[in-house]
FITOR-603519 format. One line per 8 residues: number of its first residue (from 1); their letters; for each residue z, y, x of C-alpha. Coordinates in nm, 4 decimals. Each point is the difference from the previous one (the first is absolute). Example, Ala and Ser with C-alpha at 12.3 -4.5 7.8 and 13.67 -1.06 7.14 Angstrom:
residues 2
1) AS) 0.7800:-0.4500:1.2300 | -0.0660:0.3440:0.1370
END
This chain:
residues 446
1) XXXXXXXX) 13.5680:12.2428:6.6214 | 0.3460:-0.0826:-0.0844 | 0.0220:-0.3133:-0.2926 | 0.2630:0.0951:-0.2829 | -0.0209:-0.3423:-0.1320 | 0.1706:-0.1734:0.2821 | 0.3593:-0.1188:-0.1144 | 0.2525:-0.1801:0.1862
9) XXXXXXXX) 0.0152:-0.4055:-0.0243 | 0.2565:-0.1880:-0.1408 | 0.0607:-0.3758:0.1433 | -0.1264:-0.0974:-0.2551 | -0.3388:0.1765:0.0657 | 0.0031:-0.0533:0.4304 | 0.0564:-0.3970:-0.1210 | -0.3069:0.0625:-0.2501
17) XXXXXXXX) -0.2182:0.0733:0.2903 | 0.1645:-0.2317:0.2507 | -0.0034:-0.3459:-0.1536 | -0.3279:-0.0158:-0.1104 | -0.0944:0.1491:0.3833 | 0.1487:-0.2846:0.1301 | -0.1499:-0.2503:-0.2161 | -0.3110:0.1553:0.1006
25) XXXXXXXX) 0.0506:-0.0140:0.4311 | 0.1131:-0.3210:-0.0183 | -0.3331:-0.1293:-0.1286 | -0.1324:0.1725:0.2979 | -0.0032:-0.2863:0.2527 | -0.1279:-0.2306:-0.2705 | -0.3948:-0.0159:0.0309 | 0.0479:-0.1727:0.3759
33) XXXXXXXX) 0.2829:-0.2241:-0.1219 | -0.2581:-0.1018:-0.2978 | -0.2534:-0.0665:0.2396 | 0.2379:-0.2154:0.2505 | 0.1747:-0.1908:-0.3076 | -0.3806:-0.1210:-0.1573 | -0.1455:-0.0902:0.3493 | 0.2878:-0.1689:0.1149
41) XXXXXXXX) -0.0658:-0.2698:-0.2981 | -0.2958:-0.1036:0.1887 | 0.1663:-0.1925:0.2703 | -0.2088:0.1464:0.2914 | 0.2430:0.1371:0.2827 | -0.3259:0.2549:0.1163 | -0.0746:0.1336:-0.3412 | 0.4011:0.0816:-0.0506
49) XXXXXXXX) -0.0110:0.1526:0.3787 | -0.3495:0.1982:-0.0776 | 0.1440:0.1708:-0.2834 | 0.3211:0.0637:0.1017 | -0.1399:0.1355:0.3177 | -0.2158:0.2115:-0.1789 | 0.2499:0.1406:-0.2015 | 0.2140:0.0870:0.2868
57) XXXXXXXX) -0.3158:0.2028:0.1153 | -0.0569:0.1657:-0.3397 | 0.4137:0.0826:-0.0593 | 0.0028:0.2011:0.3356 | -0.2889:0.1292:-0.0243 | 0.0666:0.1624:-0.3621 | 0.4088:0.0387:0.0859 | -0.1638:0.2670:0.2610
65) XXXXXXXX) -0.1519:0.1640:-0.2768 | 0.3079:-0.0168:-0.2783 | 0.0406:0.3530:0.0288 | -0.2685:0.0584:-0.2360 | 0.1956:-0.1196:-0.2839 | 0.2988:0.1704:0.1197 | -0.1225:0.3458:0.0606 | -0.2020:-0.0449:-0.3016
73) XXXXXXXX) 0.3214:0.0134:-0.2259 | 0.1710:0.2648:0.1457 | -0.2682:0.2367:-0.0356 | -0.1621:-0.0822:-0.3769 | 0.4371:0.0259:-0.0778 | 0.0115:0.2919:0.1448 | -0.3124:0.1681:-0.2232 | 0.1671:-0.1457:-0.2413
81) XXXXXXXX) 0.2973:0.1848:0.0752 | -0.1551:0.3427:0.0681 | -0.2203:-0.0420:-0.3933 | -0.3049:0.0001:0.2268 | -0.3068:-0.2255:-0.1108 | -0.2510:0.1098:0.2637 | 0.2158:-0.1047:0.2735 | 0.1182:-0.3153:-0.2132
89) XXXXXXXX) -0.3627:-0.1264:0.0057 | -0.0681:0.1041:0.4001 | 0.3370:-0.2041:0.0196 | -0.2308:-0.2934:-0.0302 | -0.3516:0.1707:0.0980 | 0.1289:0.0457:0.4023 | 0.1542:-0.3282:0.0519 | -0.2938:-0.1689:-0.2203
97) XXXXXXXX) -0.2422:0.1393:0.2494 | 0.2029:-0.1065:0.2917 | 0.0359:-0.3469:-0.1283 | -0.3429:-0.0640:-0.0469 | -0.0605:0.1683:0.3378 | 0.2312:-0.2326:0.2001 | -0.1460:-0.2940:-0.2175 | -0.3413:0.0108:0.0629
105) XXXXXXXX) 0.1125:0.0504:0.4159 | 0.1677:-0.3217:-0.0337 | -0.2959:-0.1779:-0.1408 | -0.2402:0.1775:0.2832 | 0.2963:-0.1294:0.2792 | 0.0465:-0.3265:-0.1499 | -0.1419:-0.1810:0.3033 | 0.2302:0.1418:0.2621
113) XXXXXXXX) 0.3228:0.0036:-0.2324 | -0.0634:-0.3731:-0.0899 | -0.0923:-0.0829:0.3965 | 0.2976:0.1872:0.1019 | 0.2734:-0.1741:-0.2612 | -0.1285:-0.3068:0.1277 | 0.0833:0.0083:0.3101 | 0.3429:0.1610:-0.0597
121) XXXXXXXX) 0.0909:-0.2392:-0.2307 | -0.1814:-0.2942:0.1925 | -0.0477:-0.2834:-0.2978 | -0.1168:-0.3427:0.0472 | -0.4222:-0.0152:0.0168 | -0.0105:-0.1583:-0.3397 | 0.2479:0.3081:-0.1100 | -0.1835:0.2446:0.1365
129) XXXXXXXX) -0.2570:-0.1229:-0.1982 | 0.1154:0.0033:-0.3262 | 0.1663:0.3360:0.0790 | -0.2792:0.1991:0.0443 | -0.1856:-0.1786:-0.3169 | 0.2365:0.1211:-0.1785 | 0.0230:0.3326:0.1798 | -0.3540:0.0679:-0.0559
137) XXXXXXXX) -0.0253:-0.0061:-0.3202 | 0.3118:0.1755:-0.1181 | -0.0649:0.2746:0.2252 | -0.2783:0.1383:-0.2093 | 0.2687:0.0847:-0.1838 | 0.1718:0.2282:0.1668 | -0.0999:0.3095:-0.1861 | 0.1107:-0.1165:-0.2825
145) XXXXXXXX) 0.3458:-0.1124:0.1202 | 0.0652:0.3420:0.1318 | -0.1074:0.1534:-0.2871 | 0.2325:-0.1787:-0.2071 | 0.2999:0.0980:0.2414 | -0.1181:0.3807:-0.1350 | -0.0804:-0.1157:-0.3491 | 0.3884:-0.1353:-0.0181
153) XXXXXXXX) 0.1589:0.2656:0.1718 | -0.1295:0.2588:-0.2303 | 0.0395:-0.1732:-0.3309 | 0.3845:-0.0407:0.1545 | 0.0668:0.3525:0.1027 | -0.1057:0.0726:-0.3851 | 0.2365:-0.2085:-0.1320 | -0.2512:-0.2331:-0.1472
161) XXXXXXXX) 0.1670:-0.3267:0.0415 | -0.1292:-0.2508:-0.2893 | -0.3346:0.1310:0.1974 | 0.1248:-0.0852:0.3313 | 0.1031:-0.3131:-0.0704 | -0.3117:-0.0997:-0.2359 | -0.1753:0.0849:0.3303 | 0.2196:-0.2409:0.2604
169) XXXXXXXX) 0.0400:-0.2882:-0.2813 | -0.3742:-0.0331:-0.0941 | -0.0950:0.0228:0.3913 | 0.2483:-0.3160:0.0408 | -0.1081:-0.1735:-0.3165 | -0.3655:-0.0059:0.0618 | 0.0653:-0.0796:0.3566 | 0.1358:-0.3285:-0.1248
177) XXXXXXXX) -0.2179:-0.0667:-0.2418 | -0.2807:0.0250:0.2188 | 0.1940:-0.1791:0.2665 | -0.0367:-0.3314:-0.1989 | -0.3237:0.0541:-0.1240 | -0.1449:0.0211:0.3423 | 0.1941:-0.2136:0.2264 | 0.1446:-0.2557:-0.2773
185) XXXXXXXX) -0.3104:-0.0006:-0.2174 | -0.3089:0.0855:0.2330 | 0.1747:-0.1175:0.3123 | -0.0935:0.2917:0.1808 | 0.3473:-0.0035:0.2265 | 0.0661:0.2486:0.2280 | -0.2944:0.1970:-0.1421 | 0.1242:-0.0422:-0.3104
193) XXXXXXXX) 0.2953:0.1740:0.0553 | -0.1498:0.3110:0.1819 | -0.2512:0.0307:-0.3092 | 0.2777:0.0002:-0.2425 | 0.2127:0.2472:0.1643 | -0.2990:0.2227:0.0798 | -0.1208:-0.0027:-0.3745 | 0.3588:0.0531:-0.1138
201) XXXXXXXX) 0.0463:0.3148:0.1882 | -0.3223:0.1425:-0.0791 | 0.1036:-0.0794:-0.4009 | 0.3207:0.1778:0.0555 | -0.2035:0.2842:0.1670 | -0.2047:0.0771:-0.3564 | 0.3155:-0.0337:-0.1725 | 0.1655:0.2576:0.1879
209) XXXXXXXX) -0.2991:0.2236:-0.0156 | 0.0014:-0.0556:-0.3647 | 0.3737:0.1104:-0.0370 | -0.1148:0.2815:0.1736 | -0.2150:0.1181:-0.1874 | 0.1690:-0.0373:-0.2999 | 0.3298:0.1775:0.1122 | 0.0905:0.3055:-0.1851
217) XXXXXXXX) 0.0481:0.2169:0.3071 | -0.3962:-0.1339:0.0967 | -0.0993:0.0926:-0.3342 | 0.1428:0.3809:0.0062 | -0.1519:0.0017:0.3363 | -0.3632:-0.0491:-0.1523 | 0.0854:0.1946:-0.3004 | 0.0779:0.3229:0.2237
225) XXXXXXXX) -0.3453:0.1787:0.0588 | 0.2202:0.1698:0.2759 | 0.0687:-0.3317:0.2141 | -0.0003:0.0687:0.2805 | -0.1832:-0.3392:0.2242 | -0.1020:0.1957:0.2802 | 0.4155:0.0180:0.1040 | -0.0527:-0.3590:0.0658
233) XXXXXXXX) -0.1849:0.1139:0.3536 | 0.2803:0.2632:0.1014 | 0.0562:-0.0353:0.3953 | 0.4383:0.1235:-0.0774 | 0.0088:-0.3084:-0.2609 | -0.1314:-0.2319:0.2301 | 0.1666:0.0574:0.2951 | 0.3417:-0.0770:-0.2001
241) XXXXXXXX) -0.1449:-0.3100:-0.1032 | -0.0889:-0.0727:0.3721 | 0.2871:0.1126:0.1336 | 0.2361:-0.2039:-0.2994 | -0.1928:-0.3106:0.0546 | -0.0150:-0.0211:0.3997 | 0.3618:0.0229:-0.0410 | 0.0471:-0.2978:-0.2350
249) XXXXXXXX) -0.2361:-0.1944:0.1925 | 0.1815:0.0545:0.3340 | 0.3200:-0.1112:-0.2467 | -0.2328:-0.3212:-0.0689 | -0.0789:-0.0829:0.3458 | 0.3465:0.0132:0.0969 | 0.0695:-0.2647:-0.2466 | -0.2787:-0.2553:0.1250
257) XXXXXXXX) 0.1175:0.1068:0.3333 | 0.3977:-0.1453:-0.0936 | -0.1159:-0.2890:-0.2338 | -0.2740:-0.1201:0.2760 | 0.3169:0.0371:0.3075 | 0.2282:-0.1802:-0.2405 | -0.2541:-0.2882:-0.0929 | -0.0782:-0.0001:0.4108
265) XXXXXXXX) 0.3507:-0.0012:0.1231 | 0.0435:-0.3142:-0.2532 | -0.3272:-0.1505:0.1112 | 0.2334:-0.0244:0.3672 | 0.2707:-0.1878:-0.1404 | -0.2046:-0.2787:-0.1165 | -0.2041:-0.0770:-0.2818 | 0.2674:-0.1304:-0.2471
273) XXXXXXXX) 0.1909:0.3202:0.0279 | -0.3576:0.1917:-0.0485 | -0.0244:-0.1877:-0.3409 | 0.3786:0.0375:-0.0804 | -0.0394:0.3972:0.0333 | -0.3490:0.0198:-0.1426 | 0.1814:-0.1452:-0.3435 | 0.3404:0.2707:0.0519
281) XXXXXXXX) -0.3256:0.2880:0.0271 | -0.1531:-0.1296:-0.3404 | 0.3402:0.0491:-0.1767 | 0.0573:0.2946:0.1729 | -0.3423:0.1124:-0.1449 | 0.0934:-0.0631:-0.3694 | 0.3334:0.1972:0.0863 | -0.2131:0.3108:0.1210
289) XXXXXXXX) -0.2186:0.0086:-0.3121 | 0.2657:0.0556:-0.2640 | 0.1449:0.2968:0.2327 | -0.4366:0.1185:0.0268 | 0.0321:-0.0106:-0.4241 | 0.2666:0.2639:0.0261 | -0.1636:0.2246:0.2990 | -0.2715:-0.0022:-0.2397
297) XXXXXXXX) 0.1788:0.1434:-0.2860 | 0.2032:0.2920:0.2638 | -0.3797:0.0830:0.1368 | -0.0734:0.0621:-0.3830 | 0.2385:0.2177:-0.0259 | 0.0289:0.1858:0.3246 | -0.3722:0.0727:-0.0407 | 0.0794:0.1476:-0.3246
305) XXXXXXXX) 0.2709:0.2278:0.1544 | -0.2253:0.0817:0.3138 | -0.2907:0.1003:-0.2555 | 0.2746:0.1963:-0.2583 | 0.1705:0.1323:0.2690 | 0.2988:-0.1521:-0.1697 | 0.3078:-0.0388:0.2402 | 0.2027:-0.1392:-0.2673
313) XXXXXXXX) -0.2226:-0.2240:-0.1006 | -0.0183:-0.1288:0.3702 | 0.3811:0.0086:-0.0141 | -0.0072:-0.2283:-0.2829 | -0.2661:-0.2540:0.1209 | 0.2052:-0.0142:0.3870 | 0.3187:-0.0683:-0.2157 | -0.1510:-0.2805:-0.2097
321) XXXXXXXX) -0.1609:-0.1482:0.2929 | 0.3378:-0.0006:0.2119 | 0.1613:-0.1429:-0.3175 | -0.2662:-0.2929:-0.0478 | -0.0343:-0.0886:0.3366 | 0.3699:-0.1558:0.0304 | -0.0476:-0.1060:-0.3495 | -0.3300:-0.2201:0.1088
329) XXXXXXXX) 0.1649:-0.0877:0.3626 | 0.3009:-0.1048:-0.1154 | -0.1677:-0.2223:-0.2867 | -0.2313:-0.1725:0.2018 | 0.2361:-0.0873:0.2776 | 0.2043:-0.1622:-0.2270 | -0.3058:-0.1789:-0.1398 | -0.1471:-0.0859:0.3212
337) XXXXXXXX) 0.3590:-0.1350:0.1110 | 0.0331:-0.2439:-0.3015 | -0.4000:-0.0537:0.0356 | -0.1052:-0.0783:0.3600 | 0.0815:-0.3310:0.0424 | -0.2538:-0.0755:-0.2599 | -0.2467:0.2564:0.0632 | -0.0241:-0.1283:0.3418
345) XXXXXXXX) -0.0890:-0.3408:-0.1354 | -0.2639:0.1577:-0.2012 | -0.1822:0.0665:0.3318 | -0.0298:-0.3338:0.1637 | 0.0872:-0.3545:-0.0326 | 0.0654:-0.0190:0.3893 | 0.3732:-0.0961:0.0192 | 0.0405:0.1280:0.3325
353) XXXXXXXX) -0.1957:0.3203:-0.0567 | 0.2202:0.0558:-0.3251 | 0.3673:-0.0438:0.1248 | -0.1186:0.2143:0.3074 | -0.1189:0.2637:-0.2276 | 0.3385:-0.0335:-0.1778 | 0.2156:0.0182:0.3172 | -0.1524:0.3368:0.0658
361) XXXXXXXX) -0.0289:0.1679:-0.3787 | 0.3160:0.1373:-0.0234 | -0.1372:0.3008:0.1961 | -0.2270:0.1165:-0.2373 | 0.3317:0.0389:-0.2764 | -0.0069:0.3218:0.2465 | -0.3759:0.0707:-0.0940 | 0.0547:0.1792:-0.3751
369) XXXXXXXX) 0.3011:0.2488:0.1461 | -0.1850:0.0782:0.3338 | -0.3316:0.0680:-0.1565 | 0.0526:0.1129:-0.3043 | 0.0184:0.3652:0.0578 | -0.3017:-0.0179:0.2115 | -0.2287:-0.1795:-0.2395 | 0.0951:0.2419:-0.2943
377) XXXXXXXX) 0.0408:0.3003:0.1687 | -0.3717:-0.0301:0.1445 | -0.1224:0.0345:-0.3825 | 0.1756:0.3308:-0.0197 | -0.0628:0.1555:0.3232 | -0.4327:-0.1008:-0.0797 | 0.0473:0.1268:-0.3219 | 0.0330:0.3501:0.1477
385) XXXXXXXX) -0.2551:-0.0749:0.2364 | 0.2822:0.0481:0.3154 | -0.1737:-0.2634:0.2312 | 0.1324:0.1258:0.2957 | 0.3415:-0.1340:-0.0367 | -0.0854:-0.3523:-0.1244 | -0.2223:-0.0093:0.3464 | 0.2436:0.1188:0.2193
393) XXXXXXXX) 0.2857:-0.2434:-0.1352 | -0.2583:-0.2901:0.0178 | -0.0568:0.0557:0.4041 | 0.3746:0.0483:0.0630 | 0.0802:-0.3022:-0.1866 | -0.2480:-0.2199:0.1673 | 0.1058:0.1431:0.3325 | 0.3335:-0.1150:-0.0861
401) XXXXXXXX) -0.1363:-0.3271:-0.1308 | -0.1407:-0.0889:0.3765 | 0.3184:0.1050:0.1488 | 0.1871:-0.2095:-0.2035 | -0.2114:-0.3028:0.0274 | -0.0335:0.0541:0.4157 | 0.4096:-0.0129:0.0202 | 0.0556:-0.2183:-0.2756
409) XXXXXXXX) -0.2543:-0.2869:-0.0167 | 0.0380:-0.1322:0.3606 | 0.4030:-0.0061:-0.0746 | -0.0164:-0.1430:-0.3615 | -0.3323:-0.1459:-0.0650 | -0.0552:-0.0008:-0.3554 | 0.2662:0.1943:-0.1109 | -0.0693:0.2852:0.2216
417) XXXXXXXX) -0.3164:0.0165:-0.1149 | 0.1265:0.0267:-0.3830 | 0.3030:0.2545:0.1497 | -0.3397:0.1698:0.1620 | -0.1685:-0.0131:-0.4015 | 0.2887:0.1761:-0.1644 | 0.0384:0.2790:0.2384 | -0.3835:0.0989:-0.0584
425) XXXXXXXX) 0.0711:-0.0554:-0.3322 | 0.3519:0.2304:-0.0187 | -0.1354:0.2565:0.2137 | -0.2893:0.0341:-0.2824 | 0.2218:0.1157:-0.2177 | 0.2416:0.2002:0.2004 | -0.2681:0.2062:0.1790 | -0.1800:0.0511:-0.3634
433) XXXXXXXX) 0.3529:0.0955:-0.1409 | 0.0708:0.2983:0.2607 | -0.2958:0.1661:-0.1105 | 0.0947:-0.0286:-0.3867 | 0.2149:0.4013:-0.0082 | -0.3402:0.1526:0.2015 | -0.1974:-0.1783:-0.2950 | 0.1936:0.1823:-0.2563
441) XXXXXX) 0.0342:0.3024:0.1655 | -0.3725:0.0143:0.0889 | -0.0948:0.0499:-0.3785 | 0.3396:0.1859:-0.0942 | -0.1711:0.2631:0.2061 | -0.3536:-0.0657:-0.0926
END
């Protein structure tokens, strides 16, 4: 059912969308940083180690699993886009029941995912210890951390930011507020921690179950004797959603797979240089999250095309994303160029560490241009659900990522290895870019 409501944006409208999306990502990475920051006060090497351990455990394990926000937007956009309220609420009814699904298989695996991190990651004793304290209790909330991924994803992909973000900035607030309670107050240290963080999340759960709820398209849904629930169960529907999400995990894997060659490859030139490029990745990071604000916004809007069967529409969003992306990459390299000497010192006190991290940060003024494209361009191409693409330019970037690094690294050292970064990160948006005219074509034709 084709939407006659769906107008074109203007800037003005795309930036709308975008800004507050990236205001909301880059709170993302905040409830481990809250965690490290309040634990680290207690001047205990082990309990910083534990938790940061543990967190390392918890980020991969849910990074896997990101999808489920992802996929989640593009499809409640595109019922959005097609005027279609049944499928707008099985837009968060599927994933929902695959969230808690994967979940509660987490919690019944968490002995041999904990024993197995361990040994990968192969912490000190005391470590180890406080790592899987903390571990074992924040794993009961898995369920609930999924959940939210889907709870997110759908408010986004109906446009409901001031709910989004209510969501993301009471998780992080009551995460720090219970932070100090427990560890500052009741000295319950690394325990403390994993309490606070579990509690928070399970908060932000009922509050993104009550926006839910209380969402006009959930309210027409109930209010419709016709509803139609039983859609939520339909073998076709699910096998997209299968099919969508193995592909954006496979695109996730191949990420851990570059970021844990890169952090290896530094690991072998000694453990100064490992810090030095562990810092360059954290800026690099905050780089990437005002290009995800932006993918967000274009998956809005190409889900609203895909479901009004709009190719202008589509036209318009690919043209504002092309636009925006040299806007942002151009901005924050200049930014980043008149900013990293200080942002690096931001990161450690370590003299040594610091003016190595500064001999080497002039490669990541490449970062914004190379990967701009890439980052934004994956919003648009999930927004019409065309995972395929995104997948296939993912394996032929990191194939081009290890042939890079094997001919460069053992030549140049670092900077191979940062030549060896770019390329994966070009080819991202080169490979995505060639597939842009099928895109449009592809729903010119219907």
């Amino acid at each position: 059912m084709k939407n006659s409501t769906i107008t074109l944006p203007s800037h003005r409208a795309y930036l709308a969308l975008a800004l507050p999306l990236t205001l909301s990502t880059i709170t993302t990475p905040l409830l481990g940083a809250a965690d490290t920051a309040i634990i680290g006060q207690l001047n205990n090497p082990a309990y910083l180690g534990g938790v940061a351990v543990g967190t390392l455990i918890f980020n991969t394990l849910y990074w896997l699993f990101g999808f489920l926000r992802v996929s989640t937007s593009a499809f409640a956009a595109q019922a959005v886009g097609a005027g279609d309220k049944d499928e707008g609420i099985a837009a968060f009814a599927r994933p929902a029941l695959l969230a808690l699904a994967i979940g509660l298989a987490f919690i019944g695996l968490q002995n041999p995912i904990l024993s197995a991190a361990l040994r990968l990651i192969d912490p000190a004793p005391d470590v180890a210890a406080q790592a899987a304290l903390y571990y074992e209790i924040r794993i009961w909330g898995a369920p609930l951390t999924l959940l939210n991924y889907v709870l997110i994803g759908w408010l986004m992909g109906l446009s409901r930011l001031k709910a989004t973000l209510f969501v993301q900035i009471a998780m992080n607030v009551a995460n720090i507020a219970l932070d100090v309670l427990f560890v500052r107050a009741l000295d319950w240290s690394v325990a403390g921690v994993a309490a606070a963080t579990l509690i928070a999340e399970g908060l932000a759960c009922a509050a993104g179950l009550a926006l839910v709820v209380r969402s006009p398209m959930w309210k027409q849904w109930r209010a419709d004797r016709n509803s139609r629930w039983k859609a939520w169960f339909r073998a076709s529907k699910w096998r997209t959603i299968l099919s969508a999400n193995r592909d954006l995990m496979i695109r996730t894997a191949c990420l851990l797979a570059m970021f844990n060659l890169f952090t290896s490859r530094s690991a072998g030139l000694g453990t100064e240089m490992l810090a030095a490029n562990a810092i360059l990745l954290q800026l690099h990071y905050i780089m990437a999250y005002f290009f995800d604000g932006f993918g967000n916004a274009g998956s809005i809007y190409a889900g609203q095309a895909h479901g009004a069967r709009s190719a202008p529409l589509l036209r318009r969003t690919l043209r504002l994303s092309w636009m925006w992306t040299v806007i942002v990459a151009l901005t924050l390299t200049v930014i980043y160029g008149l900013v990293k000497r200080p942002a690096i010192g931001l990161f450690t006190e370590h003299a040594g560490i610091r003016e190595l991290a500064t001999s080497y940060s002039g490669w990541l003024l490449g970062f914004p241009v190379s990967a701009g494209i890439g980052l934004v361009f994956y919003g648009v191409f999930t927004g019409m659900t065309e995972t395929r693409p995104i997948r296939d330019s993912m394996l032929l970037s990191l194939a081009l990522f290890l042939l890079a690094a094997f001919v460069l690294v053992p030549a140049y050292e670092n900077n191979g290895l940062w030549i060896a970064f770019l390329v994966f990160a070009f080819a991202r948006s080169v490979f995505l870019a060639l597939y842009v005219p099928r895109l449009v074509r592809k729903l010119a034709s219907g």
